[in-house]
N, C-alpha and C positions, 0 to 999 in steps of 0.2 A: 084885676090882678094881672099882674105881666106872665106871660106865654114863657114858660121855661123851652130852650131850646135841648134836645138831650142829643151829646156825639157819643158814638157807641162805642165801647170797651173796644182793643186792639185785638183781644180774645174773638170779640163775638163779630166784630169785622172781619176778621179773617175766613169764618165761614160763612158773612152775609155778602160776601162777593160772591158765592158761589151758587146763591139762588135769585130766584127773578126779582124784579125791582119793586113789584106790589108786595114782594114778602118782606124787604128792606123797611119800607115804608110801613108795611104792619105793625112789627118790632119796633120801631121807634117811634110809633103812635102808640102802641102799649106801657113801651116803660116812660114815656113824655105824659103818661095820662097817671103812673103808678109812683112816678118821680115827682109830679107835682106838688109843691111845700113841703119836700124833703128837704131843702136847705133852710128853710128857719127854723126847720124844725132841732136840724144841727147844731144851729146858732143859738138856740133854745138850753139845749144841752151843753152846748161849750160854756153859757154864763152862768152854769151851776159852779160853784163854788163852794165845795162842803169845809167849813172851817176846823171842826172838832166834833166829837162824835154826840156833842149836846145839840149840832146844830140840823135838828128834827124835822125844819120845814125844807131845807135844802135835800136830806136827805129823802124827803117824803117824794119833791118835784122831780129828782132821780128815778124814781122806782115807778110812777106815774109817765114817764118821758119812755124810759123800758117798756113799761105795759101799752103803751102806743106803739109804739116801732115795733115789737113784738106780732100784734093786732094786725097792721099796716102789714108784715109781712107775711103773716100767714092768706093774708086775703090776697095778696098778689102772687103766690104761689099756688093757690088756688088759679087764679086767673089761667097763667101759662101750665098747668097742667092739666086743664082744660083744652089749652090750645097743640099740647105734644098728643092730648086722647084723639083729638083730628086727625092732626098728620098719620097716628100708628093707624087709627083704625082704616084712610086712604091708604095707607102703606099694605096695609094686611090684604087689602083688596085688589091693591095693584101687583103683590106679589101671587095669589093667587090668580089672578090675570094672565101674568108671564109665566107659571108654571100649564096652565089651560091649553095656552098658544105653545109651547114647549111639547106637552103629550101628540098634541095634534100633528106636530110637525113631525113626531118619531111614528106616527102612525103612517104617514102620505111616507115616510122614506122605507118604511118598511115595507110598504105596499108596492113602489117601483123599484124596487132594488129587485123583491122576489121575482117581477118580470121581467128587467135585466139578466137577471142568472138565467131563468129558462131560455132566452134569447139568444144569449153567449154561449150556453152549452151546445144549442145548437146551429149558430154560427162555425163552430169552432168544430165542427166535425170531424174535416180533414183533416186539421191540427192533431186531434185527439187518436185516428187511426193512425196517420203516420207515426205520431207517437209510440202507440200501442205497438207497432211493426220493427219500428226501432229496435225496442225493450225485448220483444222478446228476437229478433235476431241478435241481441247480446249476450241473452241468457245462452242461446243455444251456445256462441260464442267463448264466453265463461265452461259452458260443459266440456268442450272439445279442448278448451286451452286448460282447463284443468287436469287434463289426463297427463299433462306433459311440464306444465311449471305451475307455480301461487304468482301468478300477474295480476295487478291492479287493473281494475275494468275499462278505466281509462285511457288504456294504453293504446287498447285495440279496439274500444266500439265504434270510433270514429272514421275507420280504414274500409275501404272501398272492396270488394270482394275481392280483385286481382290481389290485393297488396295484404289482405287477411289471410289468402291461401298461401302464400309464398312464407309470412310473418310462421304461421302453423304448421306450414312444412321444416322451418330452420327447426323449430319447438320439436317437434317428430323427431329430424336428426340429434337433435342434441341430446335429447331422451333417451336414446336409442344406444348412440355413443356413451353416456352414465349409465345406461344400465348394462351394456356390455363390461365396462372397465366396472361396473362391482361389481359383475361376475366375476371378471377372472380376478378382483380380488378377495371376494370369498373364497375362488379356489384354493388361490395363494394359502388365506388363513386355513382352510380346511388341512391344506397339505403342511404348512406351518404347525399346527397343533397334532397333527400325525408326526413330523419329526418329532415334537416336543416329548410326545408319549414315549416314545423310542429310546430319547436320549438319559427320561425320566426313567423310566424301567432298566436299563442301565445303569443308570447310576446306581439307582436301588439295590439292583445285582452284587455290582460291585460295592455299595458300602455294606451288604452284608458280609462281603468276604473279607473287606478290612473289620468289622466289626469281630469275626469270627476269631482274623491273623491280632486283632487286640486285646481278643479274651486270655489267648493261648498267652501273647507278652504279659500281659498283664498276672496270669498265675504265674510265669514264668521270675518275673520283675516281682511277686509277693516270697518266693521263695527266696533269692537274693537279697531281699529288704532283709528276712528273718536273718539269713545266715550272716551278714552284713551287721546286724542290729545285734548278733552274737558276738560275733569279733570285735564289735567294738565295748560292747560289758564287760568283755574279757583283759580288753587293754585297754581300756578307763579303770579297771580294778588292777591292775599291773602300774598303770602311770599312779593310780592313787597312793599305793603302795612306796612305788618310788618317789611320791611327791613326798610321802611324811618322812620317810629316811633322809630324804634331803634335807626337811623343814628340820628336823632334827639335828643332821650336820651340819648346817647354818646357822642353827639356835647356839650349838656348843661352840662353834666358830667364833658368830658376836659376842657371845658369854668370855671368851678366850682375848677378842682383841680388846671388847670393851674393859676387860683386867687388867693386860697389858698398857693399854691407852689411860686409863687410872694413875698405874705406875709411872709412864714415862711423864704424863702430865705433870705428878707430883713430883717428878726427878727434875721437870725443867721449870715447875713454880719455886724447889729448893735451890737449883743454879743460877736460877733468876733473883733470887733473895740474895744467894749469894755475892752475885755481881754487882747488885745493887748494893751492899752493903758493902765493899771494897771499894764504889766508887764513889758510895759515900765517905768511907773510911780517906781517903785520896784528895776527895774535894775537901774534908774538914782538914787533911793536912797542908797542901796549898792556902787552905785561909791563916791556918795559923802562922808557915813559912812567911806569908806574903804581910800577915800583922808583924810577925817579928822582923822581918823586912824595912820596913814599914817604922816601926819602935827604933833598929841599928841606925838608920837615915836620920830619925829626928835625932836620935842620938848622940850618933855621928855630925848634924848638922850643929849641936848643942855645942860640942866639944869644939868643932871648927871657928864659932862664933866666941865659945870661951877662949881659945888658943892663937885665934885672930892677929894678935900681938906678939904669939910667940913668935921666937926664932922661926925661921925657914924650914929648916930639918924636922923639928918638932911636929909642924904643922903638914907637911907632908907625909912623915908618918902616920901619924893622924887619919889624912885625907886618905891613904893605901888602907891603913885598918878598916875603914866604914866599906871598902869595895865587899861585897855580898852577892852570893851564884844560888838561884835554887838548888836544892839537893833533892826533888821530889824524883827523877829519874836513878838514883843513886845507883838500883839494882842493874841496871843497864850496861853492859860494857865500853863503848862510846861516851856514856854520861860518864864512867868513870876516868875515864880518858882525858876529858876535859875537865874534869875537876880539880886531878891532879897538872895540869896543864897550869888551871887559873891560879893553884895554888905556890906553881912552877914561876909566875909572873910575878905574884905578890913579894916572893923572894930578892928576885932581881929589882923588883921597885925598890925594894928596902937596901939594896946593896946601892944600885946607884944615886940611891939618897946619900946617903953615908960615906960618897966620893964629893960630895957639895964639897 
C-alpha cells in the first residue's frame, strides 16, 4: 500500500513552528498514521449515488460509510487526547515547578533585604542625626517666626544662623510697627465711637425737642384743620345755595331763549317759504314770458315767412311788431324807464316805415 504523505493544515503549522522539531514530526506521524485510507475511503462515499428514495442499497452503503467515519473518528480523538493528557499533566508539573523556584526566590530576598535595612540604618547614622538636628532647629524656628507672621517653613529653614537672625529681627520690627498702628487705631475707633455717642445723644436731645415743638404744631395745625374744615361747610353750603339759584336762573334763561329761538326759527322757516315761494312764483313767470317769447318769434317768424312777398312796408311792420322786452322787472323804476324807452323806438320804427 503506498505511504500517504500528510502536509499539515495552515492552522496547525502556524503553531507547529513554534515547538521543537521531534513534536512536528510527532503530529505528522500521528495524523499520517490516523489519515491513512481516508481518501478511498472519500472516493467511496463520493461514488454513492442515491437515485430515489427506493434506492435502499445505496442508501444502506451511506449510513454504513457514516458509521465508519464516525468509528474512525472517535478513535482518533481518543488518540490525541491522550496525547493533550501528557502535555497538561507535564504542564501541571512544570507549573508547579516555576511557582517552587518563585517562593524560594521571595524567601532568599526577604532574607537579604532584612539585613540590608539593619545595615543602612546604621550606615546612615550621621545622615539621620543631622537630619534629626535640622528638623528640629526648624521647629524651633517655626515657634519664634510664628510669634510675628504665618511663613511657609520653607522660606527660612534653609538660612544660615547670621541671615535667620537678621530675616527675624525685620519679622520683630514689622510686628512691632503693626502692632503699634493698631493701637493707635483702636485708639482712633475708641475715640471715634465716643464722638459717636455724643453726637447720638444729641441728636436724641434734640429730636425730642422737635418732637415736643411738633406735638404743640401739630395740636396747633388740628385746631385750624377744624376751624378751617368749618369755614369751608359753611361756604360750600353758601356756594350750594348760590349754585341752585343760579341752576334756576339759567334753567328759566334756556326755557326763555329756547322760546324765543322756536319763534324766531319759525319766523325765519315762514320767510324762508316765503321767499321761496316768490322765487318760485318769479321763475314760473320768466318761463311762461320766455314760452310766450318763444310762441311771438315763431309767430312772428310765421307771419314774416307768410308776408315774405308782401310789400316792403307791410313786411316791416310786421318785422317791428315781433320786437318783444321781458317785462319780469316791471316793478322797478329803471325797468320802467326802458320800457317805455323800447316802446318810444317801436313808434319811430313805425313812423319811419311810413316815410318808405
Amino acid at each position: 500500500m503506498e505511504v500517504q504523505v500528510i502536509t499539515l493544515p495552515v492552522e496547525v503549522s502556524e503553531l507547529a513552528i513554534k515547538v521543537s522539531a521531534n513534536k512536528q514530526e510527532e503530529v505528522k506521524t500521528v495524523l499520517q498514521q490516523i489519515f491513512t485510507g481516508t481518501d478511498d475511503w472519500e472516493k467511496q462515499v463520493d461514488a454513492i449515488e442515491v437515485k430515489d428514495i427506493n434506492d435502499k442499497m445505496s442508501i444502506e452503503l451511506a449510513e454504513v460509510a457514516r458509521k465508519n467515519s464516525k468509528t474512525a473518528r472517535l478513535n482518533a480523538e481518543k488518540i490525541f487526547d491522550a496525547k493533550r493528557e501528557e502535555v497538561q499533566n507535564l504542564k501541571a508539573e512544570f507549573d508547579l515547578e516555576d511557582k517552587l523556584w518563585l517562593k524560594a526566590k521571595q524567601v532568599m530576598q526577604l532574607k537579604f533585604k532584612a539585613i540590608e535595612e539593619k545595615a543602612e540604618w546604621k550606615a546612615n547614622f550621621v545622615k539621620r542625626f543631622e537630619a534629626e538636628q535640622k528638623e528640629l532647629r526648624t521647629q524651633k524656628r517655626i515657634i519664634e517666626v510664628s510669634k510675628y507672621a504665618e511663613i511657609n517653613r520653607i522660606e527660612f529653614e534653609n538660612m544660615s544662623e547670621d541671615i535667620f537672625d537678621s530675616f527675624l529681627s525685620g519679622l520683630k520690627a514689622n510686628y512691632e510697627v503693626k502692632i503699634e498702628a493698631e493701637k493707635k487705631a483702636e485708639a482712633e475707633r475708641i475715640e471715634a465711637e465716643r464722638l459717636e455717642k455724643e453726637r447720638i445723644e444729641k441728636q436724641r436731645i434734640e429730636n425730642e425737642r422737635l418732637k415736643a415743638e411738633a406735638e404743640i404744631q401739630a395740636k396747633e395745625l388740628e385746631i385750624e384743620r377744624k376751624r378751617q374744615a368749618e369755614m369751608l361747610a359753611n361756604q360750600k353750603a353758601e356756594a350750594d345755595k348760590k349754585l341752585e339759584e343760579e341752576r334756576a336762573r339759567a334753567k328759566a334763561e334756556a326755557d326763555r331763549i329756547e322760546s324765543e329761538n322756536k319763534a324766531k326759527l319759525k319766523a325765519e322757516q315762514d320767510a324762508k317759504a316765503k321767499i321761496e315761494a316768490e322765487l318760485q312764483a318769479k321763475k314760473d313767470a320768466e318761463i311762461k314770458a320766455e314760452n310766450e317769447r318763444k310762441q311771438a318769434e315763431l309767430k312772428a317768424k310765421a307771419e314774416v315767412e307768410k308776408n315774405a312777398k308782401a310789400p316792403i312796408k307791410q313786411r316791416l311792420n310786421v318785422w317791428v311788431d315781433s320786437f318783444e322786452i321781458n317785462r319780469t322787472f316791471f316793478e322797478h323804476e329803471k325797468a320802467k324807464e326802458i320800457i317805455q324807452k323800447f316802446e318810444a323806438f317801436k313808434k319811430w320804427a313805425k313812423t319811419e316805415i311810413e316815410s318808405i
